[in-house]
C-alpha positions as CSV (number, residue, x, y, z in Angstrom):
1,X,60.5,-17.1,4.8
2,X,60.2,-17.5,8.3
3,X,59.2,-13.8,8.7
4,X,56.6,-13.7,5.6
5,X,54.5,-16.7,7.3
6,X,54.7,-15.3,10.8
7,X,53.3,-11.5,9.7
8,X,50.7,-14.0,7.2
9,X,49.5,-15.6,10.2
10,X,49.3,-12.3,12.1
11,X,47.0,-11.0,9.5
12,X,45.3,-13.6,9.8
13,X,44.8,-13.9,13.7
14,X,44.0,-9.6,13.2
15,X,41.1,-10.4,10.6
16,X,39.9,-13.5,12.4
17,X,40.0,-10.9,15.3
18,X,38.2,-8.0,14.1
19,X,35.1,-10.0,11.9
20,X,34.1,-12.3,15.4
21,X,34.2,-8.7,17.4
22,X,32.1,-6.8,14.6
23,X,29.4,-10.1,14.9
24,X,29.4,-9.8,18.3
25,X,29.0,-6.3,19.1
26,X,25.8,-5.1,21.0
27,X,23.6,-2.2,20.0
28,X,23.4,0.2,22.5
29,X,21.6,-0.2,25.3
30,X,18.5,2.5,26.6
31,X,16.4,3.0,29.2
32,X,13.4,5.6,28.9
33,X,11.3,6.7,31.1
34,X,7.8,8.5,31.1
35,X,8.2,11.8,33.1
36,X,5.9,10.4,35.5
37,X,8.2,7.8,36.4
38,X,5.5,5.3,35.9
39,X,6.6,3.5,32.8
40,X,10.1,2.3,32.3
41,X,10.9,0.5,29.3
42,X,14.8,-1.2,28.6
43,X,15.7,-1.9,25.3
44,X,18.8,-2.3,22.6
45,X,18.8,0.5,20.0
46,X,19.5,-0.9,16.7
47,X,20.5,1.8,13.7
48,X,19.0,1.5,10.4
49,X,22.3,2.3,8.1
50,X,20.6,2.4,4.8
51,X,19.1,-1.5,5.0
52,X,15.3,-2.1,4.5
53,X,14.1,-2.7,7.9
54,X,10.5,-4.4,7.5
55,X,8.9,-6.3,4.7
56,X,6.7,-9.6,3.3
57,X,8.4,-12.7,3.2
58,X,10.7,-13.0,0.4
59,X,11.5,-9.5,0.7
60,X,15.3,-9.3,2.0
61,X,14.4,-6.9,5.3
62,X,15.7,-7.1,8.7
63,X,12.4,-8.0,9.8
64,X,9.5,-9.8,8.1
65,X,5.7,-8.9,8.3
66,X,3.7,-10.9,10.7
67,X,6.5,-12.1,12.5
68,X,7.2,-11.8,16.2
69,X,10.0,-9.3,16.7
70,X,12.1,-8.4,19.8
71,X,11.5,-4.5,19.0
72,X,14.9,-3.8,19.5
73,X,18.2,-5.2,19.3
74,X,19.9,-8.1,21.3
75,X,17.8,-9.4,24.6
76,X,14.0,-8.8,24.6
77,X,12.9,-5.4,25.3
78,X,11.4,-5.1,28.8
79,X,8.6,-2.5,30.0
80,X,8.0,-1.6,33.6
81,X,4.7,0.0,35.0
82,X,5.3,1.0,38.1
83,X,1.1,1.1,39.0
84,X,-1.9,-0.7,37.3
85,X,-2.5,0.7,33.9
86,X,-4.6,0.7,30.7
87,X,-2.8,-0.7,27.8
88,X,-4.1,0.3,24.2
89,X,-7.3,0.0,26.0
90,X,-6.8,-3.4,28.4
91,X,-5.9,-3.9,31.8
92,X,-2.5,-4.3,33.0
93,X,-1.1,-5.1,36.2
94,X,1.6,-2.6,37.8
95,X,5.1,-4.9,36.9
96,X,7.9,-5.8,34.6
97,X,7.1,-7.5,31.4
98,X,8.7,-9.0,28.1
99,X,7.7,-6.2,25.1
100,X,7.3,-7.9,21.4
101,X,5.8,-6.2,18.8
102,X,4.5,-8.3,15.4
103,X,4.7,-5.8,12.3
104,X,2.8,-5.3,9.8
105,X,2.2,-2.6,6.7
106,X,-0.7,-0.5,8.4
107,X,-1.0,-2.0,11.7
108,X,1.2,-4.2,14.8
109,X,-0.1,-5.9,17.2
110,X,1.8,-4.6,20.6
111,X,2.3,-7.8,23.3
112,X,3.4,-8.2,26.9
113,X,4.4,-11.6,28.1
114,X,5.4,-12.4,31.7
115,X,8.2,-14.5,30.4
116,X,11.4,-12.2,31.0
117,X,15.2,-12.3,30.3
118,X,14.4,-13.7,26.4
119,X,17.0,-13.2,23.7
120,X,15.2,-12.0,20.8
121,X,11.8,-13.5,19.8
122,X,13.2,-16.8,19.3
123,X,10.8,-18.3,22.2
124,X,8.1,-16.4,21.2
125,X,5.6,-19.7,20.2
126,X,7.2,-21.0,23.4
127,X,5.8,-18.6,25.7
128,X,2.5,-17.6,24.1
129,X,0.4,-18.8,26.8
130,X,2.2,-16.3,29.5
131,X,1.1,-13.3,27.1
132,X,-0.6,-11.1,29.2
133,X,-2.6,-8.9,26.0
134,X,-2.0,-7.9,22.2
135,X,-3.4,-5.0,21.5
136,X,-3.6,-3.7,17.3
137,X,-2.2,-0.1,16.6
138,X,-2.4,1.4,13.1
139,X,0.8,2.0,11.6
140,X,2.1,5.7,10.5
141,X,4.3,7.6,8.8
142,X,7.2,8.9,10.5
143,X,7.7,13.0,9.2
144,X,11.3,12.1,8.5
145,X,13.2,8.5,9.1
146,X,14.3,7.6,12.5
147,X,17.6,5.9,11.8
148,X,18.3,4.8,15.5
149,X,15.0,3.0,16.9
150,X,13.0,5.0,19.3
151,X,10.7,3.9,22.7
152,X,9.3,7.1,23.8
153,X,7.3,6.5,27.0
154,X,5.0,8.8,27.7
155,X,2.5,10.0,30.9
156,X,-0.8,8.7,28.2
157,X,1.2,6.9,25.5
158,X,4.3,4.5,24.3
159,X,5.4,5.7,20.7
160,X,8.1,3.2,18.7
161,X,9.5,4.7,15.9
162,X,12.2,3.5,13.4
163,X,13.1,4.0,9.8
164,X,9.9,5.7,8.2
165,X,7.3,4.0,10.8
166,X,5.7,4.4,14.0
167,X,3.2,3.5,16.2
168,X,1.6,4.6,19.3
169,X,-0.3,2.9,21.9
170,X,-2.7,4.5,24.1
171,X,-1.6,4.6,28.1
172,X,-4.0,5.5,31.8
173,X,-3.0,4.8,34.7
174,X,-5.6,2.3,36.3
175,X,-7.5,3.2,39.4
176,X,-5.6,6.2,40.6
């Protein structure tokens, strides 16, 4: 008796074990770069694994139209310009900043806030005042799905892709 309730409460401790380290485990973690070295953007990768990633309220999606989103996984994802640049068009200062994206069928708005080290885009109505521009991109097709989320700094753009979407905004450098 003794020895049924002691491997019971094993399996239990193992399965109580396992679920809170499944919840708690962390997408990867990337940095990209553009080959210019001028942008740098940090981010977690999250993978699609078959689930609907973006829809309209009431919709069961990861993530809901016209909602802030961390465009990532885990913390906020962070961009770096390492000189002044144009961003979809609007000036940005050479420096770190706090990348959300709000998504939507055929166009996301693209933000940088000054507010740094967020988890997610809990905060996001928090720190609206420290967003330093939104810029509108149209939403396209990806040729085939991206089933681990994508940043792809470039010299002249930054491209997000993931699932069967992606956008693209515009990047100069600024004065140089």
């Amino acid at each position: 008796m003794k020895y049924t309730v002691s491997l019971l409460l094993l399996a239990l401790l193992t399965l109580t074990a396992t679920v809170g380290f499944a919840q708690n485990a962390k997408s990867p973690h990337v940095t990209a770069e553009s080959p210019d070295k001028n942008i740098k953007v940090d981010y977690g990768q999250p993978s699609a694994r078959g689930r609907v990633l973006f829809a309209k309220e009431g919709v069961t999606s990861l993530e809901k139209y016209g909602k802030p989103w961390r465009t990532g996984a885990d913390a906020a994802t962070e961009i770096t310009f390492k000189n002044d640049v144009m961003f979809g068009g609007k000036h940005v200062k050479a420096g770190k900043y706090t990348l959300v994206t709000i998504p939507n069928e055929k166009e996301w708005s693209v933000v940088l806030n000054t507010v740094l080290g967020q988890w997610g885009a809990y905060d996001y109505d928090k720190h609206i005042d420290k967003n330093v521009l939104e810029v509108k991109v149209p939403a396209t097709a990806t040729k085939a799905p991206v089933e681990k989320m994508t940043i792809t700094p470039a010299n002249n753009s930054l491209a997000i892709a993931w699932g069967g979407t992606m956008v693209t905004v515009p990047v100069m450098n600024h004065g140089n």
